[in-house]
C-alpha positions in Angstrom: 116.2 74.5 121.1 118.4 76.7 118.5 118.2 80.1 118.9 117.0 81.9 115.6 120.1 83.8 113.9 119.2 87.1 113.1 119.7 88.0 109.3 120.8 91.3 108.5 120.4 92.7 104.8 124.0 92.9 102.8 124.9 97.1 103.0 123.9 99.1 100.1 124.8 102.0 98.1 122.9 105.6 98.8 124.0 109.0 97.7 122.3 112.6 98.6 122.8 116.0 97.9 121.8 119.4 98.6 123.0 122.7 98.7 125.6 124.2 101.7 127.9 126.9 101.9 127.9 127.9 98.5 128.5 124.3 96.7 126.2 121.1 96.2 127.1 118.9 98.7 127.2 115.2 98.1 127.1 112.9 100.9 127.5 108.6 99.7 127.3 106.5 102.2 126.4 101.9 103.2 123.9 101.0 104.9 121.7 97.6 105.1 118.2 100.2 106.0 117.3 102.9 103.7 116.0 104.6 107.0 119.3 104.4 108.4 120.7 105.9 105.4 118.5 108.5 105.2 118.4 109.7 108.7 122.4 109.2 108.6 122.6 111.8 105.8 120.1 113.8 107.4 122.4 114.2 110.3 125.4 115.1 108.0 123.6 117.8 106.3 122.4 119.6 109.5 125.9 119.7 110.5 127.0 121.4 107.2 124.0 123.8 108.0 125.0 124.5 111.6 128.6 125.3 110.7 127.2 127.3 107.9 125.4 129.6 110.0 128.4 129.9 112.3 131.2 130.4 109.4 129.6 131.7 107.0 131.0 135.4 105.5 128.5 135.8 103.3 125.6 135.7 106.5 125.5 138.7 108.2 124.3 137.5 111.8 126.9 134.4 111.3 129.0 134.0 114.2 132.4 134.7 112.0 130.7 138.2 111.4 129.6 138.8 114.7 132.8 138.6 116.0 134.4 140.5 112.9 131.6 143.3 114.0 133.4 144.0 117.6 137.4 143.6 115.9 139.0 146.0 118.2 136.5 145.9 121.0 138.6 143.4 123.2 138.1 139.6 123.8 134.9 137.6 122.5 133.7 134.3 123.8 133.2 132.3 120.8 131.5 128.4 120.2 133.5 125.8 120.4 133.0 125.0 116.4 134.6 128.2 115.9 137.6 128.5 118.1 138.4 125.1 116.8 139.1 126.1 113.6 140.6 129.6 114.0 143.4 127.7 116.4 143.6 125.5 113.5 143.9 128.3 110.9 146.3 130.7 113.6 148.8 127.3 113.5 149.3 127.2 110.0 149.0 131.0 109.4 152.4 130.8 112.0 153.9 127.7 110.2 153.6 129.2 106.5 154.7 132.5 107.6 151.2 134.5 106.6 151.1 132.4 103.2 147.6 130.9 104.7 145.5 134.2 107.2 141.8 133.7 107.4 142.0 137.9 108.5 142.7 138.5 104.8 138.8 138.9 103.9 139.4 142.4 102.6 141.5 141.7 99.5 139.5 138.7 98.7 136.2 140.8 98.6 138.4 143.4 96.6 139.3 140.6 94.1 135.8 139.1 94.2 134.7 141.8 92.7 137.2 142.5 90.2 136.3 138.9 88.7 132.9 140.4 88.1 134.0 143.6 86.7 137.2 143.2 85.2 138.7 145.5 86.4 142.0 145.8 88.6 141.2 146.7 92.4 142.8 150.3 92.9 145.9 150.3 94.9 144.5 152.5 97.8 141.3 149.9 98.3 144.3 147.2 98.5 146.8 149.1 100.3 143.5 149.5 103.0 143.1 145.7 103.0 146.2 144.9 103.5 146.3 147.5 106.7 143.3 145.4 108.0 144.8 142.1 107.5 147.2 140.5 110.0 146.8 137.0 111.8 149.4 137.9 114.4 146.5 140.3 115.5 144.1 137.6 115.9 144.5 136.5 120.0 143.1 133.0 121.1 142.7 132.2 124.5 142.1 128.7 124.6 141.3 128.6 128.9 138.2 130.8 128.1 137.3 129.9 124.5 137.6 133.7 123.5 139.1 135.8 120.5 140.5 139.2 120.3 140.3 140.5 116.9 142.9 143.4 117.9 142.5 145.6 114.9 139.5 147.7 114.1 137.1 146.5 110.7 139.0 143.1 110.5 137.0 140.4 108.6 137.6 136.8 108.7 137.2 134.6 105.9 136.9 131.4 105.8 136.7 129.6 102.6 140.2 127.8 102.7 139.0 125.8 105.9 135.3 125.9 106.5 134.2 123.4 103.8 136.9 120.6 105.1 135.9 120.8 108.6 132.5 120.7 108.0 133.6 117.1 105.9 134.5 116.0 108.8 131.9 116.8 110.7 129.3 115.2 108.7 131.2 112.1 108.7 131.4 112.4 112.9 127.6 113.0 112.6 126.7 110.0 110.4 129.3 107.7 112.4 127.1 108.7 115.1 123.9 107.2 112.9 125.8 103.6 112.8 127.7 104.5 109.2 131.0 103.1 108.8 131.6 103.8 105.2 130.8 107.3 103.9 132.3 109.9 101.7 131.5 113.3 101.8 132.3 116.2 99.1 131.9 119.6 99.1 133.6 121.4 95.9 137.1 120.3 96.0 136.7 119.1 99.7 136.2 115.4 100.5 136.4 113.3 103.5 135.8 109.2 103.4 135.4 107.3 106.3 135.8 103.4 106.4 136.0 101.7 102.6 133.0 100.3 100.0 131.7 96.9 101.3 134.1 94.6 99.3 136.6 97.3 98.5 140.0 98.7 99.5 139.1 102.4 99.7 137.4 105.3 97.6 138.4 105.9 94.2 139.1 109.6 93.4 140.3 110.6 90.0 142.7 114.1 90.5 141.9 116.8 88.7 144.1 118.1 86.1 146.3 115.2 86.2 145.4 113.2 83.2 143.6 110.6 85.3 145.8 110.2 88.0 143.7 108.3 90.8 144.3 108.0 94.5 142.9 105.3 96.8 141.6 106.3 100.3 140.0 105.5 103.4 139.5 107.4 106.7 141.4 110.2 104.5 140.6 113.7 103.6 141.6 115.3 100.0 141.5 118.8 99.3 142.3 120.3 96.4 142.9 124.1 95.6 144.2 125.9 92.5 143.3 128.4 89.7 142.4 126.2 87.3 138.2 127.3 87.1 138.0 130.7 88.9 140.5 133.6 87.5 140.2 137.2 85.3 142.0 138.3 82.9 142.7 142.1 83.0 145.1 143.8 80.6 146.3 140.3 78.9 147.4 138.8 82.7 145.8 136.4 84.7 144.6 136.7 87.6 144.2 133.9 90.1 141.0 133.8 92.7 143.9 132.8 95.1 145.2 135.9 97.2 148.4 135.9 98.6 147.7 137.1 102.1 150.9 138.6 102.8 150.4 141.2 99.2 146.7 141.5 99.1 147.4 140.3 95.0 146.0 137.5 93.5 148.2 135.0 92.5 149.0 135.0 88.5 151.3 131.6 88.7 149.2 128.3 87.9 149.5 126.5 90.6 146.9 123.7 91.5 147.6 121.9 95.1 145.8 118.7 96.2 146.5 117.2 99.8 145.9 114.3 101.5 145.9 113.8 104.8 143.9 112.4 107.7 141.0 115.4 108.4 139.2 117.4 105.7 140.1 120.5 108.3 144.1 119.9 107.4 143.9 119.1 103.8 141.6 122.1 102.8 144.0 124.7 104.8 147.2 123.3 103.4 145.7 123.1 100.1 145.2 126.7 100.3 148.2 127.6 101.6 150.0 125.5 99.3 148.0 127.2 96.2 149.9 130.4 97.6 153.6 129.2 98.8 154.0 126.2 95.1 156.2 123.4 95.2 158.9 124.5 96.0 160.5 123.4 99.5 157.0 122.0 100.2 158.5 118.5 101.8 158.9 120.0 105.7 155.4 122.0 105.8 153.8 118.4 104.6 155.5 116.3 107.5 154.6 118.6 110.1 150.6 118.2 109.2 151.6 114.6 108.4 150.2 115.1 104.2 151.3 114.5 100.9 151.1 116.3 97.9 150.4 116.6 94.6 151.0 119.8 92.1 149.8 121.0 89.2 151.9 123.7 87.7 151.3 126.0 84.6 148.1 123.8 83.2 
């Protein structure tokens, strides 16, 4: 006697969203069961909402500010989540010579508020924030998971890397759920797992490029620039991208998308790259193993 052959239903299209770390998040994602898809993007959102509480800067009793609460105290233990990402962020911070420093928190809160006001930070407030800024003063110790935040009333920050970890982390989490093809945005953040049933990959559509489109699949794309977020103040321009090294916003146009294999990598590099421009960008890109794309002067 035959056995029966179990049917399963063709995969289907489902798309969610709700609201982490400061954006809409968008999860889209197969699945033959709507239950499967549901609980699947269920998973992906908790994730966003357990990194948020840990990376948050905007939280005070966030593990970022927990730790930026005892800066000069000595060595903290710190999750796993966490140290992951600071090593990450300590890494590039090295490789682009201070262009990328999740430590420069002050002079982004300083020009925060200047896009709300108008008004130029004075040069004391950002002569402060640049005294409290330095990732060489950020010490990792990777055998017991701790940081040592050497400098007194350091803040972390971090916006150019949270977001793009936490892409990948959903995808992880819904992988987890049995879903092999899912892509996940968050802002300018997005990370895609395996391709649309019937597809070669997800179709993005660049911004700012006259409808340039990339193709991708178990990719990450970030992109960063000055294109939607900026002041003007006495007639100049003033980017919502801080050069780390100056405490100043940037006032060059320069929009940076990245691709590359985790959301982690492109969302740093696209920040850093926002800061360093085109120029000599080929030997940064082949040591993370990304390409990019600028935008300049639109």
């Amino acid at each position: 006697m035959a056995t029966p052959v179990k049917r399963t239903n063709p995969p289907k299209r489902y798309e969610y969203s709700e609201l982490h770390m400061g954006t809409r998040v968008r999860i889209v994602l197969y699945s033959p069961e709507e239950e499967q898809a549901r609980r699947a993007a269920r998973a992906g959102f908790r994730r966003f909402a357990e990194l948020e509480d840990i990376m948050s800067d905007y939280r005070p009793k966030s593990e970022l500010n927990l730790l930026a609460a005892k800066s000069g105290g000595g060595p903290v233990k710190v999750s796993a989540d966490l140290f992951k990402v600071l090593k990450h962020a300590r890494g590039l911070s090295r490789d682009t010579g201070g262009a990328f420093d999740v430590t420069a928190s002050p002079a982004i809160w300083l020009w925060r508020a200047a896009r709300r006001s108008g008004e130029m930070p004075g040069w004391q407030d950002l002569e402060d924030a640049r005294r409290r800024t330095g990732w060489q003063h950020m010490v990792l110790d990777g055998a017991a998971r701790t940081v040592d935040l050497q400098k007194e009333e350091m803040q972390l920050d971090l916006g150019g890397i949270a977001k793009g970890y936490a892409c990948d982390e959903a995808l992880e989490a819904m992988a987890k759920n049995g879903i092999s093809s899912a892509m996940v945005q968050a802002g300018g953040d997005i990370a895609a797992s395996g391709p649309p049933p019937g597809r070669a990959g997800w179709v993005l559509t660049i911004r700012g490029t006259e409808g340039r489109q990339l193709t991708i699949w178990d990719q990450a794309v970030s992109t960063s620039g000055d294109s939607e977020q900026y002041v003007e103040i006495g007639g100049r321009r003033w980017s919502h991208v801080v050069d780390p090294r100056t405490a100043l916003a940037k006032t060059d146009r320069v929009q940076a998308t990245v691709i590359a294999e985790r959301g982690m990598v492109t969302d740093s590099l696209a920040t850093a790259f926002s800061v360093l421009g085109p120029v000599g960008h080929e030997r940064l890109a082949r040591r993370y193993g990304a390409q990019v794309i600028f935008v300049v002067g639109k």
